[in-house]
N, C-alpha and C positions, 0 to 999 in steps of 0.2 A: 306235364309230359316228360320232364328233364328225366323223369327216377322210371320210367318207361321202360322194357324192355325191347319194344320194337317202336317205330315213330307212329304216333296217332297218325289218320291218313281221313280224319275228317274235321277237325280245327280249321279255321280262317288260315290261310298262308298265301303271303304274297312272295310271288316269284322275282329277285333281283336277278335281273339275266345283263351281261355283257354283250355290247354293240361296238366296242372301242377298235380302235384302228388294226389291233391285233389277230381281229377275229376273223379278216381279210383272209387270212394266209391260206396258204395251200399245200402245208407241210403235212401229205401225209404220202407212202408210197405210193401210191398212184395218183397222185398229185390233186387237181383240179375234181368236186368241189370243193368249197374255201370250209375252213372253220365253223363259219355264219351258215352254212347252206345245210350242214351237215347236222348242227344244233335243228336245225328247223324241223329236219326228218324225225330227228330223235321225239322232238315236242309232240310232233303231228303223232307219235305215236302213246303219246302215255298221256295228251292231255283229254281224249275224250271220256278215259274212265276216270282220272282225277277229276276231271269236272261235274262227274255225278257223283261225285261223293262230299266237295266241298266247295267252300267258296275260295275262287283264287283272284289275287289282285297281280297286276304287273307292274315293276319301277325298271325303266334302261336308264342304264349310264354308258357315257361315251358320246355320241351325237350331240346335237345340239346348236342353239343359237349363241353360247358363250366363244369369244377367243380364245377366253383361258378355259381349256376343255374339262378342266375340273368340276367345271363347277355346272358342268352337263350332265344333273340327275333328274330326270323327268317323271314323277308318280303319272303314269297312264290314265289307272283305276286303281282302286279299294280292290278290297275281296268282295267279288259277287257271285251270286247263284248263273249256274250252267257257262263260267265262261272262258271254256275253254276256245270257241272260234274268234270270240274278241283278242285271247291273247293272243293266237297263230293269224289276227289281221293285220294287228299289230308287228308282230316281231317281221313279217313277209315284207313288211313297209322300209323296216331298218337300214341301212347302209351305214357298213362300220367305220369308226372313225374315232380318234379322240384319245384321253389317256382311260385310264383306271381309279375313280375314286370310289374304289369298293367299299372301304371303312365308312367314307359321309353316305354312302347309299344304305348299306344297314340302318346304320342308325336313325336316315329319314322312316325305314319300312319299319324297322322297333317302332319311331315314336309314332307313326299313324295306328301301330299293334294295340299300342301300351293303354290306349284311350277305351277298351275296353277291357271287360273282368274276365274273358274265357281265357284257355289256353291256345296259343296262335304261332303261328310257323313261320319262318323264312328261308325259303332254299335260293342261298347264292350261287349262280354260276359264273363262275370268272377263268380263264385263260391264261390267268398271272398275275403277280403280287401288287399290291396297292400299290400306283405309282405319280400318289398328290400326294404322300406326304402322311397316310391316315394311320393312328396308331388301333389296329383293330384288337390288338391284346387287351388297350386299356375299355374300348368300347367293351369286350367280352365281359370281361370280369363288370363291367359297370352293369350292365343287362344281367350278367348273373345273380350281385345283389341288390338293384331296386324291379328288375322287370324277370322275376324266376321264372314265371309264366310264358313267357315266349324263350320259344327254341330254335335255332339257329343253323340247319344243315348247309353246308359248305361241298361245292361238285368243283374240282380243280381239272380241268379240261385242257389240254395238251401242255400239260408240264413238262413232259419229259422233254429234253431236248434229244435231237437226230443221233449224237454219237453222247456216251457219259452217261451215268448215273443221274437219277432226276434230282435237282435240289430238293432243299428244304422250302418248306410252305408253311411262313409264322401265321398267315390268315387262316389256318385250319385252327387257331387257337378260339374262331369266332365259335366254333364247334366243340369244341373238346370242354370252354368252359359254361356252356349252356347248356350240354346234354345233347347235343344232336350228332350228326352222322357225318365225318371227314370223309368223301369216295373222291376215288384218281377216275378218269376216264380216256382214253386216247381214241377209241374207234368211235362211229356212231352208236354202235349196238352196246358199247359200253357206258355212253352218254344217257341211252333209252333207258337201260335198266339202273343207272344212277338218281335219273330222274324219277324210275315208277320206284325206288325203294324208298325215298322221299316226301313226294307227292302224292302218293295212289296208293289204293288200298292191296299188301298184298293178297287177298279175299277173290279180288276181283282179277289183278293181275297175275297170279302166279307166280310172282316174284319172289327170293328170300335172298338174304346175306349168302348163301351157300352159291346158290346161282350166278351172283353178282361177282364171286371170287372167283366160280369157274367161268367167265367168260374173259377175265383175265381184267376186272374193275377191282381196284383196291379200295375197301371199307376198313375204318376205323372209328367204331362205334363209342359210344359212353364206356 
């Protein structure tokens, strides 16, 4: 898939979604709902055509029965057939909480990938930069050369801070060196179409990179 021009939209891919304390917030101008409520809308809306077209698995990180909230990465499910209402029973059950160990959550969803010989997906969504400590550059580059086969899109969801220039995002490097799709997202509707240019066929969705820039989602593809 890496040498692809657009992403497969029917490979195994599991979704690493954010549940961490961050996802709380209510930084948007019109305040209330949070982060978490407004991911949910976005899902509700691109995962029942993603669902008929492949198998999806869900990993959260954030929550959990650990102290040390690092170490709170939960595989849900594998990739399965039709399941998109498992994953939205799932994420509706959530309450955010917790750090960011985006780097150890790849790399659980690579290695449950890696056990098989097709080509297979993971689209991260995270809210902000690994914050246990994860080196995801060296995981990238490591999945680029023993695991080529899995591709690694990356959704960064409310980066930008309220006033300023948005930083830099080294976790987009988990994308840049697998062949997958770095998109910014800040609204829901830009969440929605980050996730179907990822997830779901644009066949089915209507979606394209063109789209995705004019609703004001930044992509940065292979």
């Amino acid at each position: 898939m890496a040498g692809n021009a657009k992403p497969s939209c029917v490979d195994d891919a599991m979704l690493v979604f954010d549940a961490s304390g961050s996802m709380a917030a209510t930084d948007f101008p019109d305040g209330a709902p949070s982060r978490m409520d407004r991911a949910r809308v976005a899902l509700a809306k691109v995962l029942p055509a993603a669902a008929r077209a492949r198998r999806l698995g869900l990993l959260v990180y954030g929550p959990g029965r650990n102290f040390d909230t690092c170490k709170n990465v939960d595989l849900r499910f594998p990739p399965l057939p039709n399941a998109g209402e498992r994953i939205m029973t799932e994420v509706e059950r959530l309450r955010p909480q917790g750090r960011t160990p985006l780097t150890t959550s790849v790399r659980q969803a690579a290695a449950l990938l890696q056990n098989g010989s097709h080509p297979s997906v993971i689209v991260a969504l995270t809210d902000g930069e690994d914050t246990c400590g994860g080196d995801a550059c060296a995981l990238a580059r490591e999945l680029k050369s023993r695991h080529p086969a899995i591709t690694v899109h990356v959704i960064g969801y409310r980066l930008k801070p309220m006033t300023g220039p948005a930083p830099s995002f080294i976790e987009r490097c988990l994308a840049d060196e697998t062949g997958g799709i770095y998109a910014t997202a800040e609204t829901t509707e830009q969440l929605a179409d980050a996730l179907s240019e990822t997830l779901a066929c644009p066949a089915v969705t209507l979606l394209s990179p063109e789209r995705l820039r004019a609703n004001g989602t930044q992509i940065l593809a292979r």
